[in-house]
C-alpha positions as CSV (number, residue, x, y, z in Angstrom):
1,X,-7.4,-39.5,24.3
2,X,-10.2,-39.1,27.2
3,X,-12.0,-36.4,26.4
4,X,-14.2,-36.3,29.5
5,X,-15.1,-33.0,31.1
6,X,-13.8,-32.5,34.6
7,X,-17.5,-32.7,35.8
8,X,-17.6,-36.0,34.5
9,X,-14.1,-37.3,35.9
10,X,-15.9,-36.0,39.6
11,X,-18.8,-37.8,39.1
12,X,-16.8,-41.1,37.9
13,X,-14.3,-40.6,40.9
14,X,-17.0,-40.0,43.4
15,X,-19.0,-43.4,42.6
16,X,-16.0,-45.7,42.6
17,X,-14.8,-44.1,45.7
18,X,-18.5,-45.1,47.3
19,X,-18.0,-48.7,45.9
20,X,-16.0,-50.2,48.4
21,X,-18.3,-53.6,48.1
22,X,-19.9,-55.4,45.3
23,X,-22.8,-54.5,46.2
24,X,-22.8,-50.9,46.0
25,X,-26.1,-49.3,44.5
26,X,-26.2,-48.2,41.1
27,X,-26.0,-44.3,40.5
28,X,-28.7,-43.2,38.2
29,X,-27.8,-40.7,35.7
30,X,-29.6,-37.7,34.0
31,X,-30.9,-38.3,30.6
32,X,-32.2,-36.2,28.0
33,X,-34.4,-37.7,25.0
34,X,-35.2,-36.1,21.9
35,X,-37.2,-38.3,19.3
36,X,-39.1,-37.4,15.6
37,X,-40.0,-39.3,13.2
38,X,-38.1,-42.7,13.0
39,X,-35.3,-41.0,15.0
40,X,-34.5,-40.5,18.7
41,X,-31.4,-39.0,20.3
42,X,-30.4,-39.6,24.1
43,X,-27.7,-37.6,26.4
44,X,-26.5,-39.5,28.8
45,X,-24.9,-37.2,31.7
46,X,-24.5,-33.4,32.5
47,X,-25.8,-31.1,29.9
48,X,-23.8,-30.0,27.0
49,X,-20.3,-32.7,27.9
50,X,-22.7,-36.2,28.2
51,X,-21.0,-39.3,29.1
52,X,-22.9,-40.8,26.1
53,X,-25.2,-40.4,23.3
54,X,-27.4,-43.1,22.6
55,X,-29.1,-42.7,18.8
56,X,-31.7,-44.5,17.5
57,X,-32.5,-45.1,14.1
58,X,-36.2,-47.4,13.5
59,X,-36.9,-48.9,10.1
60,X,-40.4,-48.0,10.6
61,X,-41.5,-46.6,14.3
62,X,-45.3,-45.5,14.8
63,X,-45.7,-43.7,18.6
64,X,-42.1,-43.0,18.9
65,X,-41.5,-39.8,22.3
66,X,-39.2,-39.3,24.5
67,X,-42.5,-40.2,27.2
68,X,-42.9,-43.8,25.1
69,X,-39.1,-45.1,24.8
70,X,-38.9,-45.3,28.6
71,X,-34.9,-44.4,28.9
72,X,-33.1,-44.7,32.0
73,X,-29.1,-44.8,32.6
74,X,-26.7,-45.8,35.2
75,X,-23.3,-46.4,36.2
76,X,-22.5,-49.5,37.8
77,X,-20.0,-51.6,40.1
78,X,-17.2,-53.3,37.8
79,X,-17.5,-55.9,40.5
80,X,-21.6,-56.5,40.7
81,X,-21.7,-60.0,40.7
82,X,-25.5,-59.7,39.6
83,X,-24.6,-58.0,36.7
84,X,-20.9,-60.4,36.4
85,X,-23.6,-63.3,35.7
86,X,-25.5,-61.7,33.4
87,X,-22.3,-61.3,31.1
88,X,-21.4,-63.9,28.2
89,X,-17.9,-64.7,30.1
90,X,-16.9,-62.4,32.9
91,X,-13.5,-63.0,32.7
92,X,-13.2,-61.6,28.7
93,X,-16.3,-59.6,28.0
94,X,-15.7,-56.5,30.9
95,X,-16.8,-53.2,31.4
96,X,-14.1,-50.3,30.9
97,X,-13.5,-48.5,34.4
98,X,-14.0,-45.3,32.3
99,X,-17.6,-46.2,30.8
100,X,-19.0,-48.1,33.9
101,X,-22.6,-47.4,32.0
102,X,-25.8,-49.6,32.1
103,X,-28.2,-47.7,29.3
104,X,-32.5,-49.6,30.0
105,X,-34.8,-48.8,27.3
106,X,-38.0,-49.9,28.6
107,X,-40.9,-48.6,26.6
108,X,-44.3,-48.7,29.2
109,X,-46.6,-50.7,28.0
110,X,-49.2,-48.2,27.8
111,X,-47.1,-45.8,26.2
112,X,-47.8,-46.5,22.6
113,X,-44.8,-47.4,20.7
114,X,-44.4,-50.1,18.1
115,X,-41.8,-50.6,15.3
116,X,-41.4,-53.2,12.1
117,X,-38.3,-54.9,11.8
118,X,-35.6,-53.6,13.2
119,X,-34.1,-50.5,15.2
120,X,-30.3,-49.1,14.6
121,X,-28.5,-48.6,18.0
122,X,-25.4,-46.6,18.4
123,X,-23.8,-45.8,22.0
124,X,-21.1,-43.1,20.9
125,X,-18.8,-41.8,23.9
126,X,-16.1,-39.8,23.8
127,X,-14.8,-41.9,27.4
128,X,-13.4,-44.6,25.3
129,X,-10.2,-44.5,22.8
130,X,-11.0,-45.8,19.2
131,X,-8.5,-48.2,17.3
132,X,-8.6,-50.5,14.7
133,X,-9.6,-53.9,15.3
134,X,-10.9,-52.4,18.9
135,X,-12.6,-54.9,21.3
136,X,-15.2,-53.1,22.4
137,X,-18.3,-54.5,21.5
138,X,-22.4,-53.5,21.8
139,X,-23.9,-55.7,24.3
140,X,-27.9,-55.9,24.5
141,X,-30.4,-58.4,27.5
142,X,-33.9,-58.3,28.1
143,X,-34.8,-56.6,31.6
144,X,-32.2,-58.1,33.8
145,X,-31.6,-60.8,31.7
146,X,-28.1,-62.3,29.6
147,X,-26.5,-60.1,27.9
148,X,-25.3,-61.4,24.3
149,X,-23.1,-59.4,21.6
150,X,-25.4,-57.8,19.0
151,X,-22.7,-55.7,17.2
152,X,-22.1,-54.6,13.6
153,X,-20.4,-52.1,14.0
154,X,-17.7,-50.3,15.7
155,X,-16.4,-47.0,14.1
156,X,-14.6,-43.9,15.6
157,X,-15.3,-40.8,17.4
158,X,-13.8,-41.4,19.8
159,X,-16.1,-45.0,20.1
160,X,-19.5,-45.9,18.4
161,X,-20.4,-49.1,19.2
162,X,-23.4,-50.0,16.8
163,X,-25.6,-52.8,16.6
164,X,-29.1,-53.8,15.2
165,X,-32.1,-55.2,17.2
166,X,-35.9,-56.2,17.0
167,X,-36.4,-55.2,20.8
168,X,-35.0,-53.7,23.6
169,X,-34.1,-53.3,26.7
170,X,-30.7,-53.0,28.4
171,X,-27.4,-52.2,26.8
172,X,-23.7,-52.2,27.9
173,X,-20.9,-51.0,26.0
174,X,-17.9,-54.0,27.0
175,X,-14.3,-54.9,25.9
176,X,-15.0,-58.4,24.9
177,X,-11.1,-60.1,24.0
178,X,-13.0,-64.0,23.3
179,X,-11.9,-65.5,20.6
180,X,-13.7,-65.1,17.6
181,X,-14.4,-68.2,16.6
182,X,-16.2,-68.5,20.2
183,X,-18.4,-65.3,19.5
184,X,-19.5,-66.8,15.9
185,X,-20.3,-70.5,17.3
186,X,-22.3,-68.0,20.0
187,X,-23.9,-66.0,17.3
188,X,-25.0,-69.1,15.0
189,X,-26.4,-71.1,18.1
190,X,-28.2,-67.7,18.8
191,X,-29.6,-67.8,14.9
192,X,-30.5,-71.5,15.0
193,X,-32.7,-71.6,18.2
194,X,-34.7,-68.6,16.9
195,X,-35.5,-69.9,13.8
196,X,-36.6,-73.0,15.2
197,X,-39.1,-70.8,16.4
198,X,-40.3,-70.0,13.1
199,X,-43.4,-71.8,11.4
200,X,-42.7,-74.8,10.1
201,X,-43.1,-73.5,6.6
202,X,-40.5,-71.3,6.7
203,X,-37.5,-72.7,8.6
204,X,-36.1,-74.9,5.7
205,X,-34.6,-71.9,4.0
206,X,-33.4,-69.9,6.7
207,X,-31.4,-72.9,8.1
208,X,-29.7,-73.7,4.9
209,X,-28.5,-70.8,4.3
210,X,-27.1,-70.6,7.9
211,X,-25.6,-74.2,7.3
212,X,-23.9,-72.7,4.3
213,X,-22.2,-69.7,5.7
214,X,-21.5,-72.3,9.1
215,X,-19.7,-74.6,6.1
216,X,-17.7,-71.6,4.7
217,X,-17.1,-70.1,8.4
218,X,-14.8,-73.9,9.3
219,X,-13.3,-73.6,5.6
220,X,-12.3,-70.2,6.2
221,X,-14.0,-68.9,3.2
222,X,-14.9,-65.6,4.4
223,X,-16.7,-64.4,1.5
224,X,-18.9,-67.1,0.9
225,X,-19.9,-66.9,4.3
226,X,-20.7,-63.2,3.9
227,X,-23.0,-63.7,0.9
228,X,-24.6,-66.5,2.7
229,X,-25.8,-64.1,5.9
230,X,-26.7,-61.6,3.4
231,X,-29.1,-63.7,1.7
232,X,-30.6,-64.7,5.1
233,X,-30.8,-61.3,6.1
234,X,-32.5,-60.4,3.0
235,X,-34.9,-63.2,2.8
236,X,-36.0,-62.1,6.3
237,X,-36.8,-58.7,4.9
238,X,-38.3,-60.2,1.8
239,X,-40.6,-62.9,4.1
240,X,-41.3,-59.5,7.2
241,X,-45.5,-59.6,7.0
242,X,-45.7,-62.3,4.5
243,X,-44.8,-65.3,6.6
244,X,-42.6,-64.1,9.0
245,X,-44.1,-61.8,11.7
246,X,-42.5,-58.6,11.9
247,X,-43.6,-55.9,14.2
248,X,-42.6,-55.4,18.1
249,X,-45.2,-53.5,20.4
250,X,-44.8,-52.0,23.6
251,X,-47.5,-54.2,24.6
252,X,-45.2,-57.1,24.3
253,X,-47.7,-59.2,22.7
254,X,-45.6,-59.3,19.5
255,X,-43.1,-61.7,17.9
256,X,-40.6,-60.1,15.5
257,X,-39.2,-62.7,14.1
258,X,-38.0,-60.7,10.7
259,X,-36.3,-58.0,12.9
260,X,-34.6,-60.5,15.0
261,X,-33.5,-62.9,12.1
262,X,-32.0,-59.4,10.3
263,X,-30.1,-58.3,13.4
264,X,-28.9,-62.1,14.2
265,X,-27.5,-62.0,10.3
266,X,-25.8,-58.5,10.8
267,X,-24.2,-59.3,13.8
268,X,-22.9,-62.5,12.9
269,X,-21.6,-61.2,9.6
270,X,-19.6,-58.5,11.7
271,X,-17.6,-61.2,13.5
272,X,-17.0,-63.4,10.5
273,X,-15.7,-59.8,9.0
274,X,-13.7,-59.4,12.4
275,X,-12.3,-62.8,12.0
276,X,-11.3,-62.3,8.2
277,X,-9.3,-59.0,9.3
278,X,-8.0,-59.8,12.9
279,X,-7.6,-63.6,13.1
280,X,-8.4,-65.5,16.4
């Protein structure tokens, strides 16, 4: 059940009322940030009922504030066709009318912050219903870039929509109905082009160990396929600063390719779980 305070309801009602074109400009949103450690918490929305909390959970963070995450939040136009193009397929990955919410983390270059590996992302609302086998689905893009599915993990209360990343910056929260065999083919073609980017030296490996859980994905042996992307995801732990690079800096003059092989694994293993449990 929508547990949104009546505040929020007004504020919702108010910006789709002002959206009578496509074009309508975003509405920013209050956001409170509260980070220590490897750790940082966002509220997204009026104090003490947010729309959303965004929480954050770095392997290993070094100059992590709420000054050097960079956090900014807004609702949107269901029917921006700027931000229609940037989704995977318009017509079945689409924002809820209840969460129209657009979360940039864009850390300021000068601001210090670097992490190794990878960062844990959760987007928890209580404007969404949870149920098993829900469609909802953690969507990440660079700056105004394609969005792409990095999920692996949605999990009640009422919705947290989890995923894993070696960067930022934007993030949607969508109901994405594709099929799941389309999201997988997406999600290995995602892992294959990144690893081409890998030294020479190190791409053997990684690739047959994608072939193989490709292999047992068309055979429809779910487990095999499992074990395969847990291998991967552990070897690119194993190979993070010996071999692999694995650090991303605000500076942007990093390449984390251990963090983004380990989130490309995770997420792909969520969907060939998804497709084990709920089919097509």
């Amino acid at each position: 059940m929508n547990r949104l305070s009546w505040l929020s309801r007004l504020m919702l009602a108010a910006f789709f009322l002002m959206a009578t074109t496509a074009t309508v400009m975003a509405q920013t949103l209050p956001v409170r940030v509260t980070a220590a450690g490897n750790t940082a918490t966002v509220e997204v929305g009026t104090l003490g009922q947010p729309l959303a909390e965004v929480n954050l959970t770095f392997d290993d963070a070094s100059g992590l504030s709420a000054a050097s995450l960079g956090v900014s939040a807004q609702l949107v136009s269901l029917s921006d066709p700027a931000l229609l193009a940037r989704l995977p397929d318009p017509l079945h990955t689409q924002l809820d009318s209840a969460l129209p919410l657009l979360i940039t983390i864009e850390p300021p270059a000068l601001g210090g912050l670097a992490f190794d590996r990878t960062v844990r992302v959760e987007v928890h609302t209580h404007a969404l219903a949870y149920t098993a086998g829900s469609s909802y689905r953690l969507l990440k893009a660079p700056l105004n870039g394609a969005f792409r599915d990095i999920t692996d993990e949605v999990a009640p209360g009422s919705v947290r929509a989890r995923g894993t990343t070696g960067g930022f910056s934007q993030f949607l929260v969508v109901a994405d109905v594709r099929s799941s065999s389309t999201v997988i083919a997406e999600k290995i073609g995602w892992l294959r082009a990144r690893i081409a980017t890998l030294p020479a030296t190190e791409r053997t490996s990684f690739d047959s160990q994608l072939d193989a859980a490709e292999t047992a994905v068309a055979s429809g042996a779910y487990a095999n396929a499992i074990a395969a992307l847990d291998s991967l995801r552990a070897h690119a732990a194993a190979r993070a600063g010996n071999g692999l690079t694995e650090q991303w800096r605000a500076t942007r003059d990093g390449d984390n390719q251990a963090g983004d092989l380990m989130a490309g694994a995770a997420t792909l293993k969520f969907s060939v779980a998804f497709l084990r449990d709920y089919g097509e």
